[in-house]
C-alpha positions in Angstrom: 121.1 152.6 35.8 120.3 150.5 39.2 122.8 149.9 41.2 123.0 146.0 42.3 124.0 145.6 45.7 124.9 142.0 46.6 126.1 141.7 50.0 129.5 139.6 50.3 129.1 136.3 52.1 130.9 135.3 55.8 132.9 133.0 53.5 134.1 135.9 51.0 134.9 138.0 54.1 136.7 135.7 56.1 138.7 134.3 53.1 139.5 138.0 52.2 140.3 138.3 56.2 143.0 136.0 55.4 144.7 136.7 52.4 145.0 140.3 53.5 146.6 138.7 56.7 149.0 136.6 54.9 150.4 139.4 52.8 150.8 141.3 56.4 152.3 139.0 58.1 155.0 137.7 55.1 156.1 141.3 54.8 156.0 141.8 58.3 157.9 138.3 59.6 161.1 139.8 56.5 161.0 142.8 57.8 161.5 142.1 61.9 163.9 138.9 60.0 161.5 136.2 62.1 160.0 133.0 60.6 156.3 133.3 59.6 155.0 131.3 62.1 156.3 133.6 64.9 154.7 136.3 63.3 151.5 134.7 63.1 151.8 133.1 66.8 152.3 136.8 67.9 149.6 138.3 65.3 146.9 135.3 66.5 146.9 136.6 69.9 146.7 140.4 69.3 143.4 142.3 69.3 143.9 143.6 65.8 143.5 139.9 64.7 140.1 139.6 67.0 139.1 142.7 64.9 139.7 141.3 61.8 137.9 138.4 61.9 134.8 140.9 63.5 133.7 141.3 60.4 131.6 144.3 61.1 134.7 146.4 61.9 134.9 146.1 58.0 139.3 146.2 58.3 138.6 143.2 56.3 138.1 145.5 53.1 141.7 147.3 54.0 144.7 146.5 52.8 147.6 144.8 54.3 149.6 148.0 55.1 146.7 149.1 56.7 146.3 146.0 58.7 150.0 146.5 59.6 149.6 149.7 60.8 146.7 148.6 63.4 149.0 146.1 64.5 151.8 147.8 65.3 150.0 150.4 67.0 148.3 148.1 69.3 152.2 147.2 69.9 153.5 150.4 70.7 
């Protein structure tokens, strides 16, 4: 049986980018008790965000605890 490899489009990526951000950042923002919108001010300007939308990194395809755990290493 061939396998059928269609490759994912920018807009797949980057909307996957995000959703996988979104579920980051609500558990993070409940967690640290801050509104969302600090968490994301604070997550917009971190590295691990420029390597999330570099889609070749692939983090894209992680989860959000995974995503969380790049962050808050790059915060240590």
């Amino acid at each position: 049986m061939p396998i059928c490899h269609n490759p994912v489009t920018v807009e797949a990526k980057e909307a996957t980018a995000i959703n996988v951000m979104r579920c980051m950042l609500t558990a993070y923002a409940e967690d640290k008790r801050i509104p969302f919108e600090q968490a994301m001010l604070d997550f917009s300007q971190s590295n691990t965000y420029e390597d999330l939308f570099d889609f070749a990194t692939e983090i894209w395809k992680e989860g959000p605890e995974y995503l969380r755990g790049l962050y808050e290493e790059e915060n240590q």
